[in-house]
BATORSE-604207 format. One record per residue (C-alpha): x, y, z; residue number from 1. Coordinates in steps of 0.5 Angstrom, whole numbers, plus 500, padded with zeros to 3 digits. Each point is the difference from the previous one (the first is absolute). Layout:
BEGIN
X_Y_Z_NUM
...
//
This chain:
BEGIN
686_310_359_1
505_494_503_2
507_502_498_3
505_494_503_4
505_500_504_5
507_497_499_6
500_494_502_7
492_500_501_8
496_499_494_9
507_500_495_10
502_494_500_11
504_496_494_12
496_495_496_13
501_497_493_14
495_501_496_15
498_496_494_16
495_504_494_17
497_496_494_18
496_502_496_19
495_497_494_20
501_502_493_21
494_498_496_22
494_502_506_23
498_507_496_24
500_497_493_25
496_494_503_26
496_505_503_27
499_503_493_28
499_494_497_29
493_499_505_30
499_507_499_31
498_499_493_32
494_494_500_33
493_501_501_34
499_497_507_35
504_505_505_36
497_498_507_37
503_493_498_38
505_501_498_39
502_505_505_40
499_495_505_41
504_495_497_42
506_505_500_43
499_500_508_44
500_494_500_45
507_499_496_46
503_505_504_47
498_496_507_48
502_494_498_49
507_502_496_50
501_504_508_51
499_494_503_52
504_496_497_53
506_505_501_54
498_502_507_55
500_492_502_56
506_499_497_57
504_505_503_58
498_498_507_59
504_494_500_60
505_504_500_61
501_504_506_62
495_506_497_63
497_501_507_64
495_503_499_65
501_507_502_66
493_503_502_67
500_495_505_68
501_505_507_69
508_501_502_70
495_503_506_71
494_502_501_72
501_507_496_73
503_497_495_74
495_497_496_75
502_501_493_76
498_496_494_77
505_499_495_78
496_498_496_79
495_504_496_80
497_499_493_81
498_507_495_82
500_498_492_83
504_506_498_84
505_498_504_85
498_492_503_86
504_502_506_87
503_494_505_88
501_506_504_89
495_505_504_90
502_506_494_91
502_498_493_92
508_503_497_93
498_502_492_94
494_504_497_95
498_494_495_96
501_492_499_97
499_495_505_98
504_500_506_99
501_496_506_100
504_502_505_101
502_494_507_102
505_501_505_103
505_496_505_104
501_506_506_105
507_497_503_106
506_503_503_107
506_502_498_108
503_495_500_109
496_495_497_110
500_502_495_111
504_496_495_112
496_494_503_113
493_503_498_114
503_502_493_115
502_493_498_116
493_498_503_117
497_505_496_118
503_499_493_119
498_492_501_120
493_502_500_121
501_504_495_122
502_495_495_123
496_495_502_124
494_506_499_125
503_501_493_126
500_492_498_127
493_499_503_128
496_507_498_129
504_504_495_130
496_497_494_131
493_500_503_132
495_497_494_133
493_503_500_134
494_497_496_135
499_506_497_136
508_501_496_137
503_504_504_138
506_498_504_139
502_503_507_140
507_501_500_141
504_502_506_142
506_505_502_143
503_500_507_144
505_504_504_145
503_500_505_146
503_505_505_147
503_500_507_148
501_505_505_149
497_505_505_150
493_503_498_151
495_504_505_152
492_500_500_153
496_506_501_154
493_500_502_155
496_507_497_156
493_502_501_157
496_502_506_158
496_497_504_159
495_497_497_160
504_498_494_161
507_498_499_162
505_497_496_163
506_496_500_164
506_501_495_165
507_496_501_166
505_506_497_167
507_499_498_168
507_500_496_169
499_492_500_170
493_501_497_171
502_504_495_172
505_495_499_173
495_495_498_174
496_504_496_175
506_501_495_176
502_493_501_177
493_497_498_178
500_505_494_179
507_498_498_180
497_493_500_181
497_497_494_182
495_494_500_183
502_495_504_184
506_503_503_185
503_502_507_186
504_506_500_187
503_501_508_188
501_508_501_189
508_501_501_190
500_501_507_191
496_493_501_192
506_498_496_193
505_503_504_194
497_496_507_195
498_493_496_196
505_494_500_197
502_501_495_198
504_493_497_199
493_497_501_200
497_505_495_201
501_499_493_202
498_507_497_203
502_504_494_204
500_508_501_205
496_503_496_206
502_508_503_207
506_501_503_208
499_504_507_209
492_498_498_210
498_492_499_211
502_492_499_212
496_495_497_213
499_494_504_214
500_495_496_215
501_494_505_216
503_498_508_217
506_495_501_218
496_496_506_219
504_493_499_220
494_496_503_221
493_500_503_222
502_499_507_223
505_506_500_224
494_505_498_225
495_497_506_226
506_501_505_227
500_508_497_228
492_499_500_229
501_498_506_230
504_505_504_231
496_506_497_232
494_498_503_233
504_502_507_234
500_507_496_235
492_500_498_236
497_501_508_237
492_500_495_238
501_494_496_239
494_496_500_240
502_493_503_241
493_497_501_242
497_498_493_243
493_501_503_244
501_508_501_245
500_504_494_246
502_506_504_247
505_501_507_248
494_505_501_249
495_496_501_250
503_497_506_251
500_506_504_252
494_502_505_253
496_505_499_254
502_508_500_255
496_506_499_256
505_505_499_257
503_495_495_258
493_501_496_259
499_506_500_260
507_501_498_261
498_495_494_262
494_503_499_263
503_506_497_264
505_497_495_265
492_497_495_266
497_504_497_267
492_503_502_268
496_495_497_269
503_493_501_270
500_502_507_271
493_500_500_272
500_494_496_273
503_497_506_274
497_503_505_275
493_497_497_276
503_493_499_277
499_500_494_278
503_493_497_279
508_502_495_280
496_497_495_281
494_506_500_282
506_505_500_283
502_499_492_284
496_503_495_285
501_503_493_286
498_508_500_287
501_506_497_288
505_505_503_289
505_506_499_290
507_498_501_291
504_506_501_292
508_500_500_293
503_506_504_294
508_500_498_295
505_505_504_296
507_500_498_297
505_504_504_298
507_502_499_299
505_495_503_300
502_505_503_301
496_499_506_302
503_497_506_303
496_494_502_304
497_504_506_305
497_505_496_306
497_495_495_307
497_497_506_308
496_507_502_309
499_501_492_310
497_494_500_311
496_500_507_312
497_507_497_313
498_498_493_314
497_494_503_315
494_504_505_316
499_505_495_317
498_494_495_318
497_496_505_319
495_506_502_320
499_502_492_321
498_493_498_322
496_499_506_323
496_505_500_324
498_500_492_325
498_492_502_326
505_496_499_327
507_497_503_328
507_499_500_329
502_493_499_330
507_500_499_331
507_504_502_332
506_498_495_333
506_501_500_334
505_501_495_335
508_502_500_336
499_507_503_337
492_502_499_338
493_496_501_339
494_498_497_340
492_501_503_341
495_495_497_342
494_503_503_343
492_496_497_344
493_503_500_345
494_496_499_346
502_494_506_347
494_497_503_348
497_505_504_349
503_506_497_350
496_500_493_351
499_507_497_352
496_502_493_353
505_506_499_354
507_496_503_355
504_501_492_356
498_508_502_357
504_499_506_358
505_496_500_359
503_505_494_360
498_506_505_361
504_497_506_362
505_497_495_363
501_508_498_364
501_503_506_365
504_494_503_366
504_503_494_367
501_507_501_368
502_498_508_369
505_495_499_370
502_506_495_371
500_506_504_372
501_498_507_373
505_493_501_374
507_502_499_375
504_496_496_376
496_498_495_377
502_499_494_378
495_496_495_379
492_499_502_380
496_496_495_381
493_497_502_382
495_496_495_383
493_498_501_384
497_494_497_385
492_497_500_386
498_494_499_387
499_494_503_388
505_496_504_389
501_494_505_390
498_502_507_391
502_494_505_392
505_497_504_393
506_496_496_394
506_496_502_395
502_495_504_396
496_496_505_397
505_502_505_398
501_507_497_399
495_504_497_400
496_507_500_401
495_504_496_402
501_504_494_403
499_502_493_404
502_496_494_405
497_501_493_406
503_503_493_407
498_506_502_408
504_501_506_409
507_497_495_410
498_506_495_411
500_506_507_412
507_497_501_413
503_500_492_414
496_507_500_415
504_504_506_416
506_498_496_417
498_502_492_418
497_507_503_419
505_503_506_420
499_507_502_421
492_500_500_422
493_498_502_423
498_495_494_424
494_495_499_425
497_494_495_426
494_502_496_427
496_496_505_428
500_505_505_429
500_506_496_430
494_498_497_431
497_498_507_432
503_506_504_433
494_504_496_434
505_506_501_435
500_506_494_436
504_499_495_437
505_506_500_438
502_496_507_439
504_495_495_440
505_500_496_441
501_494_495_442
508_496_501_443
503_497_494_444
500_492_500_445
506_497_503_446
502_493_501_447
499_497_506_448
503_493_501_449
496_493_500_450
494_505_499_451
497_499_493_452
494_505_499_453
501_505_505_454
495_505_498_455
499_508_500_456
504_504_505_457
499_506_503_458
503_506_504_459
496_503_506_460
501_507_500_461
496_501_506_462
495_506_500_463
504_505_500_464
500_501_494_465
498_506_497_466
493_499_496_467
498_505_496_468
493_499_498_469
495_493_502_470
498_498_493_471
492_499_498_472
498_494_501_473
493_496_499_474
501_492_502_475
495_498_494_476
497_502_494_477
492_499_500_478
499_494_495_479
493_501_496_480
500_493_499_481
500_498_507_482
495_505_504_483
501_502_507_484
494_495_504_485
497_500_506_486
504_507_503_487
493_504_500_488
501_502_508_489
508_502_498_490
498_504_495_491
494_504_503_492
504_502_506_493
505_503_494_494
494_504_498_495
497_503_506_496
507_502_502_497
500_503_493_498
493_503_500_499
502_503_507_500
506_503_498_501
498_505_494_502
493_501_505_503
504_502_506_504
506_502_498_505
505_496_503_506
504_494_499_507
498_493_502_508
504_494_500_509
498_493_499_510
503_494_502_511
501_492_497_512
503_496_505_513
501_492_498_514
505_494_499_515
504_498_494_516
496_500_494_517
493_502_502_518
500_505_495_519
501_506_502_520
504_502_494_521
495_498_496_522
495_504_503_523
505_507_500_524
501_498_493_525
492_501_499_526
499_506_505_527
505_503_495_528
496_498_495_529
494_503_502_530
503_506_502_531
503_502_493_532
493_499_497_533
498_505_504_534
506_505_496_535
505_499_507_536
506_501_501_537
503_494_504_538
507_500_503_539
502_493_502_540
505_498_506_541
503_495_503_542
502_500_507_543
505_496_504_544
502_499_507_545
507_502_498_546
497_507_497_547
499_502_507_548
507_501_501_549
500_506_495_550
497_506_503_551
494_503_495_552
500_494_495_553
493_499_498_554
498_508_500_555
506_501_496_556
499_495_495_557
493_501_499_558
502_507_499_559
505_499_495_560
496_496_496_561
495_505_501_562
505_505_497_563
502_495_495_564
507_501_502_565
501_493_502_566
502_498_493_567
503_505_497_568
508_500_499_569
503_504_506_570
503_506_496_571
493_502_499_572
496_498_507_573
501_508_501_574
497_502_495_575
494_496_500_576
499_501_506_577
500_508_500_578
495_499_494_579
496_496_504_580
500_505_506_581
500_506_496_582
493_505_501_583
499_496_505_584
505_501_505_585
504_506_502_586
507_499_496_587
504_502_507_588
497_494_503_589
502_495_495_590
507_498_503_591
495_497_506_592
500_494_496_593
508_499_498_594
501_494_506_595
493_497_498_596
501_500_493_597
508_501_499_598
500_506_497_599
503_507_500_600
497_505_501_601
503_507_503_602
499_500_506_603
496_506_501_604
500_506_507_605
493_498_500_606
501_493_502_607
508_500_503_608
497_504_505_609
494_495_502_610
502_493_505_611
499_494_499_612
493_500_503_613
498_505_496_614
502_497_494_615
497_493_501_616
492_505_501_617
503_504_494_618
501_493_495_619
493_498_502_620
497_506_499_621
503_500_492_622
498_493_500_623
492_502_502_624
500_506_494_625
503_495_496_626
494_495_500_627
495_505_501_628
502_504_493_629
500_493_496_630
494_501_495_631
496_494_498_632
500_494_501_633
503_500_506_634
506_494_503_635
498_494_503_636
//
């Protein structure tokens, strides 16, 4: 982790923040029809030429273009693009909406200047761009901030992956400043108030101590604004002067070690998409991803230091959960005093079956680390959305970069503000995650802003929940009017494994192994079937992976459905169990089955003076004399 210096990396800047309201609905409005590949692409190319036009207007006044080097470690871009936040900026400020972020880094004592230099872009912004027609019927509107003074940035990650942050009262300023701002509107934060020249600002103050509402600038004629034009530019060393280079950083010569320093802030699969040479136009595609969202909010409390550290933390364990359960962290964001993580699975080359079951056992776990182990940590919150999404390049020719737009990832953002505090998802990925049932909890209908038709939310419980019992399960009852075909091979390997069962007196096992929707339900719905004609008894069970994480699951399933004990009300498991049990099993040795089955049965000398080893061989014998004094017919 990179902390600055004073005087180093924190530097004054003003800063201006807009925002676009009208996106996500746009976004939902796409979300509604029938043709979701086209019309996701459309909204992409909305948004990259809605970016070009206020990039390219906001050049010719004096942004210079902060990701050009200030030296050869200093190559930071400014501008960076996500759809949950839309970011001019290597980070994104607020949990939802659609936000750019530019910055004009100056000194102290220019900063007046550069105000007024900034407050003229803004309204010639707004005149030309803050009602932006779409042929769809949705218009973009914008809502600008402006605020000045100093901020730092921090680079967090390690070695092999690394993000830039810009931190910072006068960041929090904007934020609030923005907010404050309705559409079409420009709101100064009241500390770039207090350094603006004020008799050339027409305002209206809005909070006392807070904002101002710019209205207009008092510039007497076209002249005296160039000659101010004119006098900033000695102030902005990157201005790009030449209108045939789109950036100051590719007139530099070539730098290895500047490259590699590069190469750390793209994510792993544009990487490789470069390294191969593949054209920008290849690298866009429509896929089916899972978008996590990672809230962590700490008390304001936290002096900046220790956020930093707090931060850095948080960042290398979620980098580390994410990467190993296939997917990748996207994108830091900060807001006020916390952060956001937007973490992807399912980006070319790292496509997984089962990516919906592991983004919410990673989610899970981030959970309780951020619980447990960051200081300072007031609220987490992470949601978990699927579905297909823009995986592209958007922006500006000159600015652009790779991300995920699309109306599921609009729905993650709205998500980790309707439910804050835990692990939640959509209905999508609850159905895909292919996880039991009890790992779920069904959340009440919340309305979330521009999005029409949310869905079923879910809380993830994780797998600690304590689960009684699996339940019995057939995936499919036999259907008379449609008879198991060509599975003659299938069925005899079930019959002699049958046959050698009652012969030899041992147990057989078969397996049946194929893809989705061969049929293999329906040919243990027939097996079921033929073993129930022969007067079996069958005890069906369906096994998960995340069953593999609770001890004796099958055996104490199956065994409790043998008992029949898995159905019965609790208050009477006991005494079902000690009728099944009883002629059979010695009664001092009946509370060996207490943790199995959640009983009660004292504990007897005999058994309390038993250890663990001895218990577990003295279960399995019980079990054994169980079976062997079933009466025919016997279980299957």
């Amino acid at each position: 982790m990179e902390i600055p210096e004073e005087g180093n990396e924190s530097f004054p800047d003003t800063t201006r923040r807009a925002s676009s309201p009208g996106f996500t609905a746009l976004m939902d409005r796409l979300s509604l029809t029938c043709q979701l590949e086209h019309d996701i692409d459309k909204l992409a190319h909305i948004f990259s030429y809605y970016i070009s036009d206020i990039v390219e207007r906001a050049g010719p006044h004096g942004y210079q273009g902060e990701g050009d080097p200030m030296s050869a470690s200093e190559d930071l871009p400014i501008f960076a693009f996500d759809q949950l936040t839309l970011d001019i900026s290597p980070l994104s400020l607020c949990p939802a909406g659609n936000v750019l972020l530019a910055l004009w880094t100056v000194k102290q004592n220019q900063l007046s200047d550069i105000i007024t230099l900034v407050a003229k872009c803004s309204l010639e912004i707004q005149e030309k761009f803050g009602i932006y027609h779409t042929r769809e019927g949705q218009d973009l509107q914008l809502k600008i901030g402006l605020s000045a003074g100093r901020i730092s940035q921090v680079i967090v990650g390690d070695e092999q992956r690394q993000y830039l942050l810009v931190i910072g009262r006068d960041v929090d300023d904007v934020q609030l400043a923005q907010r404050l701002a309705q559409a079409n509107e420009i709101v100064l934060s009241w500390n770039c108030w207090k350094l603006c020249e004020q008799y050339m600002f027409e305002v209206e103050i809005m909070r006392e101590d807070e904002a101002v509402k710019l209205r207009d600038l008092h510039i007497i004629d076209r002249f005296d604004f160039d000659e101010h034009f004119d006098k900033c530019l000695n102030y902005l060393p990157h201005y790009r002067t030449s209108a045939e280079t789109l950036r100051t950083a590719l007139e530099l010569d070539p730098d290895s070690t500047l490259e590699q320093t590069l190469r750390k802030h793209i994510m792993t699969n544009l990487l490789k998409k470069i390294d191969e040479g593949q054209p920008m136009e290849y690298v866009s595609e429509l896929r089916t991803v899972t978008t996590v969202l990672i809230s962590v909010e700490f008390h304001k409390t936290a002096w900046i230091l220790h956020l930093c550290r707090l931060i850095q933390e948080a960042a290398l364990y979620i980098s580390t959960v994410i990467e190993k359960a296939g997917g990748q962290l996207s994108r830091i964001f900060m807001f006020e005093k916390g952060c956001m993580f937007l973490c992807v699975f399912g980006l070319p080359g790292h496509k997984n079956p089962d990516e919906c079951a592991q983004a919410l056992d990673s989610s899970f776990r981030i959970f309780s680390f951020c619980w447990e182990n960051l200081n300072e940590t007031k609220l987490v919150s992470i949601s978990i959305t699927n579905g297909p999404v823009f995986c592209g390049v958007v922006g500006a020719v000159a600015r652009h970069e790779y991300t995920v737009i699309g109306p599921k990832v609009s729905l993650v953002a709205r998500m980790v503000t309707a439910y804050p505090g835990l692990v939640s998802c959509d209905e999508v990925t609850y159905l895909r995650s292919m996880l039991p049932a009890y790992n779920f909890k069904k959340l009440p209908e919340k309305i979330m802003k521009n999005i029409s038709n949310p869905g079923t939310m879910y809380e993830y419980l994780g797998h600690s929940r304590c689960v009684m019992f699996g339940k019995r399960h057939l995936p499919r009852e036999r259907n008379k009017s449609h008879p198991l075909l060509d599975r003659e091979k299938e069925l005899e390997a079930f019959k002699v494994a049958h046959q050698g069962c009652l012969h030899q007196k041992k147990g057989q096992a078969v397996l049946y192994e194929g893809g989705k929707g061969c049929g293999k339900s329906q040919l243990l719905a027939e097996i079921n079937f033929l073993a129930q004609k022969e007067g079996y008894r069958v005890l069906p069970l369906k096994l998960k992976e995340a069953d593999s994480k609770q001890y004796f699951y099958a055996i104490q399933t199956l065994m409790a459905i043998f008992f029949e004990i898995d159905t019965c009300p609790a208050y009477y498991r006991q005494e079902c169990l000690h009728k099944q049990l009883h002629g059979i099993v010695q009664e001092p040795l009946h509370c060996l089955f207490n943790d199995l089955f959640f009983v009660k049965f004292p504990i007897s000398f005999k058994v309390s003076h038993m250890d663990d080893l001895a218990r577990q061989k003295k279960v399995k014998s019980c079990f054994i004399q169980v079976l062997r004094k079933l009466p025919s017919p016997q279980v299957l």
